[in-house]
Steps between C-alpha positions, in 0.01 A plus 500: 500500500156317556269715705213326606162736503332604812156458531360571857849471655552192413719374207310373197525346173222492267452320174310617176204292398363515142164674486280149512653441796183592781676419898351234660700615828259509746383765717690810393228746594208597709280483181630102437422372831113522356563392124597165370790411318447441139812328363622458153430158451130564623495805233627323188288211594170705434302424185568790245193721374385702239526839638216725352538878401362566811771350703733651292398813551500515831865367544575759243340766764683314784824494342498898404394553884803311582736669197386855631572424867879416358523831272360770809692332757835493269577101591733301301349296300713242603302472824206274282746235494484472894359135675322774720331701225340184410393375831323888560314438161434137579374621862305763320327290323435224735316774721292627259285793467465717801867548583578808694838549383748559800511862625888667493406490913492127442791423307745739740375352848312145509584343163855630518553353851352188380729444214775622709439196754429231243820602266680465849415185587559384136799604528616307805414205332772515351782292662885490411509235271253671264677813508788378403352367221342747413835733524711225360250490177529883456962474539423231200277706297778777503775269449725406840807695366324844477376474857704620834281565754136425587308762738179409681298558821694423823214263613633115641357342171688732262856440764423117392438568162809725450720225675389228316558696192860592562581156587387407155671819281862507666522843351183686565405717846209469656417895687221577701276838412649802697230669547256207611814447744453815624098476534559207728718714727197732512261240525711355801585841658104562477442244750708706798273624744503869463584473099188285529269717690638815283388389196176371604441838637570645198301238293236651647569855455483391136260232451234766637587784310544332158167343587295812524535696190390827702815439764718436217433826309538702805813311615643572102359879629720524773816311423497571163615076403433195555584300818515157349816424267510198317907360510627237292390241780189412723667539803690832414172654449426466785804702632475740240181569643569522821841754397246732297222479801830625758590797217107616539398471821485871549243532217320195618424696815422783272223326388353388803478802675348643178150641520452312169543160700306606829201594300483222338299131528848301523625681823200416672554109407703232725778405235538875405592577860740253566683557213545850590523379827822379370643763303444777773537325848720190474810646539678138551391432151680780383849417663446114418439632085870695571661193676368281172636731257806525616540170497348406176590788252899391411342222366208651344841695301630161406141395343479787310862381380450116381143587359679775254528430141750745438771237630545189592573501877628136530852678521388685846238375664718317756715877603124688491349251742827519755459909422133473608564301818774731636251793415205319659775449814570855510148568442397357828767601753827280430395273782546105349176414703263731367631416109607125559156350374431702198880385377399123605222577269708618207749256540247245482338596178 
């Protein structure tokens, strides 16, 4: 079995370059969008010179700076053989002196969302054709006899790929990633009105307090966790959320009746009181959070499942998901109108 990585959600395939190799890919960060490209050719085209003690020295210094950074951190040294280790030296260098080095504020919020974007849209780029051969390079590399099945993304691009692929290897399967099947169906259920305005409620609820470290410690105070749960997928996070947000309401409104929270600066402030606007007097948001669970948590079970290394779940995945819609049918009365569009959902995924 060829599993294609994940980077992002998206399937991807990435190929080793040797350590000369410095990308000349474009803009793949906020810092490149200011820098220009320098590319190999331009490099080997420079007229050598006689490097004095001096500048030997002070790569010397450089390149213990750099060596210690690897040894406290614990990184693999492995990692120096990266095309984007060499475009962050090359970019370093370019800048000059001066650099304020990104802050770790930085490189979890703006930077991160910036890379995030730019890997997506590198990623679209790619159409069927290349994926397939791409994928159809990897079955060779392997050898086409010790290859059965090929998993990837669900996305329309990898569906191409995958077909085109079978068509050409009689033998091999082509099988879509379970669990990014099953972050679609959250993705699409997400976009219902009152699973929509649930979890933007509760986006909120967490967005503020994990963006005041003073809220956050006295939340952690009171409910003794966390409210936000990462899941295997984006979307399930979301719902995770949402589930463990539902299990602590009662200490949520612990906390903002508190004397700790009334005599403080954030209950005085607009966003502090509507977001315990919401926890203490929307009621509606509290019955729409139990109407979403009970439809979303069979297959929250089922993701928990195919995202298991303990087993392969290829064998059941099919019975769990017809387990999970009876249970989400039960869940919400019996009544084929009040379940039918979640099922269309599943189905359709």
């Amino acid at each position: 079995m060829v599993d294609v990585g994940s980077y992002y959600g998206y399937g991807f395939v990435s190929y080793c370059q040797s350590p000369q190799v410095v990308s000349n890919r474009g803009v793949r960060g906020p810092m490149d969008r200011f820098l220009n490209n320098v590319d190999n050719k331009e490099a080997n085209e420079r007229p050598s010179l006689r490097r004095t003690s001096r500048e030997k020295n002070a790569r010397s210094r450089v390149c213990l700076d750099i060596g210690r950074f690897f040894y406290e951190n614990a990184f693999a040294f492995n990692i120096a053989r990266s095309p984007s280790y060499f475009n962050m030296c090359r970019s370093i260098g370019d800048y000059g002196r001066g650099l304020v080095p990104p802050s770790m504020h930085e490189l979890r919020t703006w930077i991160l969302k910036e890379e995030v974007l730019t890997t997506e849209k590198f990623v679209e780029q790619k159409d069927a054709n290349l994926l397939f051969e791409m994928l159809d390079e990897i079955v060779k590399e392997v050898e086409e006899d010790l290859v059965v099945q090929v998993v990837t993304d669900n996305t329309s691009a990898y569906k191409a790929a995958g077909a085109k692929l079978m068509e050409k290897r009689k033998h091999l399967f082509w099988t879509p990633y379970a669990a990014h099947c099953i972050d679609l169906i959250f993705e699409k259920l997400g976009e219902l009105p009152q699973h929509k305005r649930a979890l933007l409620k509760a986006k909120k609820i967490s967005n503020y307090v994990y963006n005041h470290p003073w809220v956050l410690s006295l939340m952690r105070k009171f409910t003794k966790r966390d409210i936000v749960r990462p899941a295997a997928t984006r979307f399930a996070t979301a719902y995770l959320t949402l589930e463990c947000i539902y299990r602590l309401m009662q200490p949520l409104q612990s906390m903002f009746v508190s004397e700790e929270w009334n005599n403080s600066s954030y209950a005085k402030k607009p966003d502090g009181k509507e977001v315990k606007k919401i926890v203490m007097k929307d009621n509606q948001f509290w019955v729409i959070v139990g109407y979403v669970l009970k439809s979303t948590q069979p297959i929250v079970k089922v993701l928990r499942v195919v995202d298991s290394e303990k087993m392969p779940a290829m064998g059941f995945i099919y019975g769990a998901m017809e387990k999970a819609k009876e249970e989400i049918a039960k869940n919400l009365g019996g009544e084929e109108k009040d379940y039918k569009e979640i099922w269309e959902i599943i189905d359709e995924k």
